[in-house]
N, C-alpha and C positions, 0 to 999 in steps of 0.2 A: 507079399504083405502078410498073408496067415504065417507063414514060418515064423516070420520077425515078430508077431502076436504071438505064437506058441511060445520060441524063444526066451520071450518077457515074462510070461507067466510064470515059465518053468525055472527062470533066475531066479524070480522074487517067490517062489514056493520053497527054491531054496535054499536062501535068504531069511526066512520066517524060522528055522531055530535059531539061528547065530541071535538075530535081535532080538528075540524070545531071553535066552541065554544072556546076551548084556544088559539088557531091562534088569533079568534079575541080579544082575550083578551090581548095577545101578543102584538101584531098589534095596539092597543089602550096603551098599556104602551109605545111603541117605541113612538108614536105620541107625547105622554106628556113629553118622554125625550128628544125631540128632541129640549124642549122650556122652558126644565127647567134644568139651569146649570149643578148639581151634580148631573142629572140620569141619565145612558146609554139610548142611542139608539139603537145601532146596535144589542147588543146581542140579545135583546126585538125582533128586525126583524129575525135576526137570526130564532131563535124560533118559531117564527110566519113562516117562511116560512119552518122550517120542519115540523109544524104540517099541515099545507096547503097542503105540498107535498102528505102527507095521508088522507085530505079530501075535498082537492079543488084545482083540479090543476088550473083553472081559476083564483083565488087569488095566487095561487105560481109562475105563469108565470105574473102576472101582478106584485108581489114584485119587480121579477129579473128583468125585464125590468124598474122598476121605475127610471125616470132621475138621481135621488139623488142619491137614496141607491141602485139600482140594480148592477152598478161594485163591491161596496165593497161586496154584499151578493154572488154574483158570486164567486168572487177571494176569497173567505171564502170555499166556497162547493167547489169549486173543487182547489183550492190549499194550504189549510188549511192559506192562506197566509193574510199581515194588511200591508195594504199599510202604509208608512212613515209619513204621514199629518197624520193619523189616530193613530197609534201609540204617535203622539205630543198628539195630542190632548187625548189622553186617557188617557196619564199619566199627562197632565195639569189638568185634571177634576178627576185626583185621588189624587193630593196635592192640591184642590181647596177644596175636602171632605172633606179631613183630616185635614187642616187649621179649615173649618168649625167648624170638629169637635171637636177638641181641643180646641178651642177659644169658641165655645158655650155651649158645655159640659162641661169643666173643668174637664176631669176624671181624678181619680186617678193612680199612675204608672202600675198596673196590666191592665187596661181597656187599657191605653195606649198601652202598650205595643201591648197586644193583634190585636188590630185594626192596627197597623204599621206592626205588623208580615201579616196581611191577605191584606193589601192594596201589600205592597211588593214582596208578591206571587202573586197577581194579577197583577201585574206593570210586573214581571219578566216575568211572561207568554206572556202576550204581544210583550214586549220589544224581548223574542226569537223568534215568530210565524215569518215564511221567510217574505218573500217581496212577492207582485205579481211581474208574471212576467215583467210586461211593467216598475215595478219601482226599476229594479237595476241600481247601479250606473252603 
């Protein structure tokens, strides 16, 4: 039983750079979507701050408290919830892609199609995920 507890420690000790190291890689993608129209932000923090939470709580409490994004990353963790402004804008920046896409690619009806079936699953999920609390009608 101690072995199997040393074992565990000694995984997740290390384990603690790799998720250290993807946080900030996370963390570094959110920054670049945050300035370039057709990439998310949020999920990018998202991510960054669960891997944070497993190797830097210091960076995971500096995400959630951040001005910007720390409400929406909060109201994410613990109310699985996408505030109303955030939901616009997800699905403006997911017909903003697919405009893109269409118009610079030219795909054919299969590609098409393909990319409107995963943008629309992507759209739908959003568009269900509740509200935070503070923003029901």
């Amino acid at each position: 039983m101690l072995e199997c507890a040393i074992a565990h420690l000694a995984h997740k000790h290390m384990l603690r750079p790799l998720y250290l190291i993807a946080g900030l890689v996370m963390l570094v993608l959110g920054i670049v979507g945050a300035f370039l129209p057709v990439m998310p932000t949020t999920i990018f923090l998202i991510v960054a701050a669960w891997f944070f939470a497993r190797s830097s709580p210091r960076l995971e409490a500096w995400l959630l408290a951040h001005p910007r994004f720390g409400s929406t990353l909060r109201d994410w963790r613990e109310h699985g919830a996408i505030s109303r402004r955030a939901k616009v804008w997800a699905g403006a920046g997911m017909a903003a892609g697919f405009s893109i896409f269409w118009i610079g690619a030219r795909p054919n009806i299969w590609l098409w199609l393909v990319v409107a079936v995963l943008m629309l699953a992507c759209a739908s999920y959003v568009l269900t995920r509740p509200l935070p609390p503070g923003d029901k009608q």
